[in-house]
C-alpha positions as CSV (number, residue, x, y, z in Angstrom):
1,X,5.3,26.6,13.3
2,X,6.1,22.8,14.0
3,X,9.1,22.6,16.4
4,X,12.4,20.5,15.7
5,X,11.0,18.0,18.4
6,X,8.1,17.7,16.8
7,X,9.8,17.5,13.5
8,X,12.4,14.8,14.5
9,X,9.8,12.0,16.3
10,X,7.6,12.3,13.2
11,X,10.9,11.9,11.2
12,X,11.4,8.5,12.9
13,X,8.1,7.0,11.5
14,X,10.5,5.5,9.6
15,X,11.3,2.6,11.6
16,X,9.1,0.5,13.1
17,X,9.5,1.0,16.5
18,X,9.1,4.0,16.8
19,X,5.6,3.6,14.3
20,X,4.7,1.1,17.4
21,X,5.8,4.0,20.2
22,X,4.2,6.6,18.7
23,X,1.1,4.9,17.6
24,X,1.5,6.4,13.8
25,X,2.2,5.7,10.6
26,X,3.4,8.3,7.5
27,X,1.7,8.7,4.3
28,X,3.0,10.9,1.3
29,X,1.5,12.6,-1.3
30,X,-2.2,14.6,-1.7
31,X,-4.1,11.5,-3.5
32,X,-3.0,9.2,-1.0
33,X,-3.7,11.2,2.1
34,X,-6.8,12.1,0.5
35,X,-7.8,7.7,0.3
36,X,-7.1,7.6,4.2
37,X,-9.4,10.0,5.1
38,X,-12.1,8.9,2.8
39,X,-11.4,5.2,4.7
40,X,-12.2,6.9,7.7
41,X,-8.5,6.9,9.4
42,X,-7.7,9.2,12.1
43,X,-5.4,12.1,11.3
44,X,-3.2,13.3,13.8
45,X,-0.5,15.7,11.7
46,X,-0.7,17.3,8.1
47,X,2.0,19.1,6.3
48,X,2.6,20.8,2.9
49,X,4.3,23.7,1.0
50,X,3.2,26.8,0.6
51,X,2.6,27.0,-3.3
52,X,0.2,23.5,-2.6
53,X,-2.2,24.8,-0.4
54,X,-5.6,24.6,-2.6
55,X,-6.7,21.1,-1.9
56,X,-9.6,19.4,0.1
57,X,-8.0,19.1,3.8
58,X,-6.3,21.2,6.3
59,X,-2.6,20.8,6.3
60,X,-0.2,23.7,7.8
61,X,2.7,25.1,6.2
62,X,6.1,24.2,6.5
63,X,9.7,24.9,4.3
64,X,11.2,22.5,1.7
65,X,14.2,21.8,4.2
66,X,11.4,20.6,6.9
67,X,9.3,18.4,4.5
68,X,12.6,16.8,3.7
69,X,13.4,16.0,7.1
70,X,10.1,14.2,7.3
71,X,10.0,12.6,4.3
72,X,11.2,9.2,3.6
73,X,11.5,9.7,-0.4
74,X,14.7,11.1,-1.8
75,X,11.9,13.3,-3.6
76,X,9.3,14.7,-1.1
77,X,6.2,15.1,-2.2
78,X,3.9,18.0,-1.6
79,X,2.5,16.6,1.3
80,X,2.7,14.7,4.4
81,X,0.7,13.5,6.8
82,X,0.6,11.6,9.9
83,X,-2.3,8.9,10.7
84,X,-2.9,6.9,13.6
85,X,-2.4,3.0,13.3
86,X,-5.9,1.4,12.8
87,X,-7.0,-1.4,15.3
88,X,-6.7,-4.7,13.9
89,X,-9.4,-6.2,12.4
90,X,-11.2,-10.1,13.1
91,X,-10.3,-11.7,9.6
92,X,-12.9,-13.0,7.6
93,X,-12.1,-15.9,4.7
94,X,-13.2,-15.2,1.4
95,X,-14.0,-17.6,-1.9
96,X,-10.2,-15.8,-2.6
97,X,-7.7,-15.7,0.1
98,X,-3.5,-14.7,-0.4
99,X,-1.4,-15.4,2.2
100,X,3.0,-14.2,2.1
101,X,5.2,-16.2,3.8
102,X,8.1,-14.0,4.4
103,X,7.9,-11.2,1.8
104,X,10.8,-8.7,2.5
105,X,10.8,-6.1,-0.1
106,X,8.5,-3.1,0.9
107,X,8.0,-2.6,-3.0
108,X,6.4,-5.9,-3.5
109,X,4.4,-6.0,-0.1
110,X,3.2,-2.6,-1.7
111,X,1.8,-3.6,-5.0
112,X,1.1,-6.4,-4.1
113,X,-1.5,-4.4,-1.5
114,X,-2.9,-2.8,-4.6
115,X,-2.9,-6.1,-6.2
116,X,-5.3,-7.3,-3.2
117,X,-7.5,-3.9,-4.0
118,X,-7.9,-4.4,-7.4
119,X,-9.1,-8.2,-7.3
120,X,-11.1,-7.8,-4.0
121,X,-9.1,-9.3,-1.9
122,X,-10.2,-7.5,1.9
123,X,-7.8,-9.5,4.0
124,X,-4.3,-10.3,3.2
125,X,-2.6,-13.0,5.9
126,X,1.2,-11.9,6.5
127,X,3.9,-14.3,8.1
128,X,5.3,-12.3,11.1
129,X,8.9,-12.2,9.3
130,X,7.1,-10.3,6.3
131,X,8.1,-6.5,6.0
132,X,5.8,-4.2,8.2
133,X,2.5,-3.0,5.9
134,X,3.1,0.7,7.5
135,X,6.8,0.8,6.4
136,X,6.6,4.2,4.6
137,X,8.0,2.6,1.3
138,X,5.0,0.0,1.6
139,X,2.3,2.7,2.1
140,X,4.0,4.5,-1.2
141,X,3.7,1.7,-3.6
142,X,0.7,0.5,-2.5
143,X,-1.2,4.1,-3.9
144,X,-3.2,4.1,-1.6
145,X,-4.4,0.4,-1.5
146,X,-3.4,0.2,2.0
147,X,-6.3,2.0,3.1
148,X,-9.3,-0.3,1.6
149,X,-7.3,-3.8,2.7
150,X,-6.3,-5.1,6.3
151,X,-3.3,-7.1,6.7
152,X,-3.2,-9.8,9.4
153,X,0.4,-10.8,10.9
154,X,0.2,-14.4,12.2
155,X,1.9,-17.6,12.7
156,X,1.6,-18.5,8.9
157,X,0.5,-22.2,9.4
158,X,-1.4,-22.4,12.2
159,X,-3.4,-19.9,10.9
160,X,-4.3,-21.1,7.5
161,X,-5.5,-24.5,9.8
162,X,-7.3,-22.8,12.3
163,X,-9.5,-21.0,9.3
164,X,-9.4,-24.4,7.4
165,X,-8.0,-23.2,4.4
166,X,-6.7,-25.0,1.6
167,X,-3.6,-24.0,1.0
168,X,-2.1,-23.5,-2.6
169,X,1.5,-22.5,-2.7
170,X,3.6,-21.6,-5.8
171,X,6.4,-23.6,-7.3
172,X,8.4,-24.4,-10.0
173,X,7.3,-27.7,-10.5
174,X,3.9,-27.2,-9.1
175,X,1.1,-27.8,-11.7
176,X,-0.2,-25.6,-14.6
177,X,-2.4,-22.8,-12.8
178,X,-4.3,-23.0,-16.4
179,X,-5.4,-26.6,-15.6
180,X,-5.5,-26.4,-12.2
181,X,-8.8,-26.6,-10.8
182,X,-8.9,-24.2,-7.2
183,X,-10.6,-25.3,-4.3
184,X,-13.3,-23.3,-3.2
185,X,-11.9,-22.4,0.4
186,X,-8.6,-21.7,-1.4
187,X,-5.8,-19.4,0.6
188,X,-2.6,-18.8,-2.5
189,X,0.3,-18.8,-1.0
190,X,3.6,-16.7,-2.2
191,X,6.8,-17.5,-0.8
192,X,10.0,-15.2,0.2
193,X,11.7,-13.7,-3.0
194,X,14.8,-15.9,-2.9
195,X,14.0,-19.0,-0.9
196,X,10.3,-19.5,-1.8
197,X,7.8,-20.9,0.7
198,X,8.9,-22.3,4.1
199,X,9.2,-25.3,5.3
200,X,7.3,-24.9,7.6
201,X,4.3,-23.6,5.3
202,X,5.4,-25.9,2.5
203,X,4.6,-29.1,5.2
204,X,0.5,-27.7,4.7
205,X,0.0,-27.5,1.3
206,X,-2.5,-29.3,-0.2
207,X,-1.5,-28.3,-3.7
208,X,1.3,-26.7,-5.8
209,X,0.9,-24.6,-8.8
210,X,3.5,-23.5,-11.0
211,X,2.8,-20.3,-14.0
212,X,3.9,-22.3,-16.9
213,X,7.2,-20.6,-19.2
214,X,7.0,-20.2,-23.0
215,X,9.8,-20.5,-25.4
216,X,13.3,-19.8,-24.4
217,X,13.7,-17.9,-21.6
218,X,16.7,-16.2,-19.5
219,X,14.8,-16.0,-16.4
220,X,14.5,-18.3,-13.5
221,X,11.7,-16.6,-11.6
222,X,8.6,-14.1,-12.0
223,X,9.0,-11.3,-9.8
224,X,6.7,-12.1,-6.7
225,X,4.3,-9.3,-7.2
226,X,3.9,-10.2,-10.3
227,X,3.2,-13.7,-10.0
228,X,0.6,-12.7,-7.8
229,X,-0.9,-10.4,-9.8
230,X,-1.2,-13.1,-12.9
231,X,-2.7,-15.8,-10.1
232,X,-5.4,-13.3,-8.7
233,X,-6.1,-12.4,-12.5
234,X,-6.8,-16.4,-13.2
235,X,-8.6,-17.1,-10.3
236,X,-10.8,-14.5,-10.7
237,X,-10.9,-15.3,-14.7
238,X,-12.1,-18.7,-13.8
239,X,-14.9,-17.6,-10.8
């Protein structure tokens, strides 16, 4: 039987300081506890309810009202696990590289993580003031994603020099992406949801690309994720 102590620090996975203190980090659901184990991660806690016990790991038994108090959904899944935060890992450029400059919402962060999966994209470079990649709302909508790509939390700028990267940002009046010809050390960067790229970033740039509008159209913006998921699509098109 897990005790209330035990029950009420892994509850606080939640927040970020206490991920840092306790050197963990939650994960939800069978198929995406399943992904962090077959990436090698270390497992430190596994939970689930009792009808859910056929499956491919150990997990031990607990009530509905004690997966709730672990879980960070309004729905708990079946199960819950905790996993020990990887070491970081040296970055390596790529021919494709994404950098976020202040992403906030743990939504995007998270599909855009799957994002990076799905077009190859190993190392994804993270301003410090981006939302934490372990934020359990991050590790849900990335599916999983989280496990096969490392995130890198730097000094946006400098870093992108230091690897001498070119730098691509997004904007409104940047250039077609469809004419746009990439070069070949290319790091995209996507800005903050609301007030784009910073200055600071923006001063680096070597180029700006804009996804061009069709017809009449109500909307200002892409959503960020999605943006990114049409520019990996193109570069990749093109390559």
């Amino acid at each position: 039987m897990v005790s209330k102590n035990a029950l009420k620090q892994l509850g606080q996975l939640g927040q970020i300081k206490f991920r840092k203190k306790q050197g963990l980090f939650a994960v939800e659901g069978k198929k995406a506890i399943a992904t962090f184990l077959k990436h090698n991660f270390e497992l430190t806690h596994c939970y689930t309810l009792k009808k859910y016990t056929q499956n491919n790991f150990e997990a031990e038994i607990i009530t509905p009202i004690e997966m709730k108090r672990l879980s960070n959904l309004s729905t708990p899944a079946n199960f819950w696990a905790a996993f020990k935060l990887p070491e970081d890992a040296a970055f390596e450029p790529q021919s494709l590289n994404l950098a976020l400059d202040g992403i906030r919402d743990p939504g995007n962060l998270g599909t855009i993580i799957r994002l990076c999966d799905w077009f190859g994209v190993q190392h994804l470079i993270c301003s410090a003031d981006t939302v934490d990649c372990f934020n359990p709302k991050v590790v849900q909508a990335s599916m999983g994603s989280l496990a096969n790509v490392h995130v890198h939390y730097v000094d946006l700028a400098s870093f992108i020099q230091q690897h001498n990267l070119a730098a691509v940002g997004t904007d409104m009046r940047g250039e077609n992406m469809y004419t746009t010809t990439f070069p070949s050390n290319v790091v995209l960067v996507m800005g903050n949801e609301g007030k784009g790229i910073s200055e600071n970033v923006k001063s680096i740039l070597q180029k700006k690309v804009t996804i061009p509008r069709y017809g009449l159209t109500a909307a200002e913006s892409l959503n960020v994720a999605m943006a990114t998921g049409i520019l990996l699509s193109e570069f990749r098109r093109n390559k």
